[in-house]
C-alpha positions as CSV (number, residue, x, y, z in Angstrom):
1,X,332.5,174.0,227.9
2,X,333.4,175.0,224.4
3,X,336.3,177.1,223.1
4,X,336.3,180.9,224.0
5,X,337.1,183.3,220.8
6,X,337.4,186.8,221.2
7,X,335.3,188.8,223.5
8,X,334.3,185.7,225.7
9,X,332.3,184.7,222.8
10,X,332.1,180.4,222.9
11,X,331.7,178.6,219.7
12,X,328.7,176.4,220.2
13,X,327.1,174.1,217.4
14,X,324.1,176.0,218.2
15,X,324.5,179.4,217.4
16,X,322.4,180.7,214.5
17,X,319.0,177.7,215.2
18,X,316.2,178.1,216.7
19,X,315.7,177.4,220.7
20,X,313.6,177.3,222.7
21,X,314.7,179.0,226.5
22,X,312.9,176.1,228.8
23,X,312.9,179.0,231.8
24,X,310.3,181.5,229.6
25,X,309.1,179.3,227.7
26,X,309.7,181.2,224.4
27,X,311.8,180.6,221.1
28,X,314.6,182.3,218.9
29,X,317.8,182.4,217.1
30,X,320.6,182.1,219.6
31,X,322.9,184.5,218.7
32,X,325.7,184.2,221.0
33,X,327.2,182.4,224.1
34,X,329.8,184.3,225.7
35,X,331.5,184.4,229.2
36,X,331.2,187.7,231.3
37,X,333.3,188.6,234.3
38,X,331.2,189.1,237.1
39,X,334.0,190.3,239.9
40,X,337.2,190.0,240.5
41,X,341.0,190.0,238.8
42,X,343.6,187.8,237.2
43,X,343.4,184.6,238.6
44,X,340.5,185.5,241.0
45,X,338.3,186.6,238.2
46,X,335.1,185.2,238.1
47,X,332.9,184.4,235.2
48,X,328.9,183.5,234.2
49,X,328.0,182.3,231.0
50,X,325.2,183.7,229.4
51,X,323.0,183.1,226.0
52,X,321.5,185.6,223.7
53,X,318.6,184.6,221.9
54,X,316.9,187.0,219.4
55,X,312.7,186.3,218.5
56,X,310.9,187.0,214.9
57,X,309.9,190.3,216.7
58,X,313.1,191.6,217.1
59,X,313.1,191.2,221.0
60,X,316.6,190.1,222.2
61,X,316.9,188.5,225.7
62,X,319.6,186.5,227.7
63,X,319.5,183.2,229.8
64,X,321.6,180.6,231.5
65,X,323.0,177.7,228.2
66,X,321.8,175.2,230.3
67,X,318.0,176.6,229.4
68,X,318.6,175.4,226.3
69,X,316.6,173.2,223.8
70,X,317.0,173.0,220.0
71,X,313.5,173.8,218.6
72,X,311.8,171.3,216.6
């Protein structure tokens, strides 16, 4: 996992290329990877990790990281 800034926001080497989300089949600029609390408190908190990926078009849309593939 990489280092969590401000907001949940990770820094990942591949913010700002293209990908391509293997689970829709469809490619963008990944934006942001960032950790959101799903339920719970303090040390029970739990978290998900999500990526937002932005197309041509302007159509934003999340997925799991682990959907990821640098585009060619």
């Amino acid at each position: 996992m990489n280092v969590v800034e401000s907001m949940g926001h990770e820094r990942d080497p591949r913010v700002g290329k293209q990908v391509i989300d293997i689970a829709s089949h469809c490619q963008g600029e990944l934006t942001a990877i960032v950790q959101e609390k799903v339920s719970g408190y303090g040390d029970s908190a739990r978290y998900r990790r999500l990526a937002f990926i932005k197309a041509p078009d302007g159509i934003e849309w999340s997925t799991e990281p682990e959907n990821l593939e640098l585009a060619p």
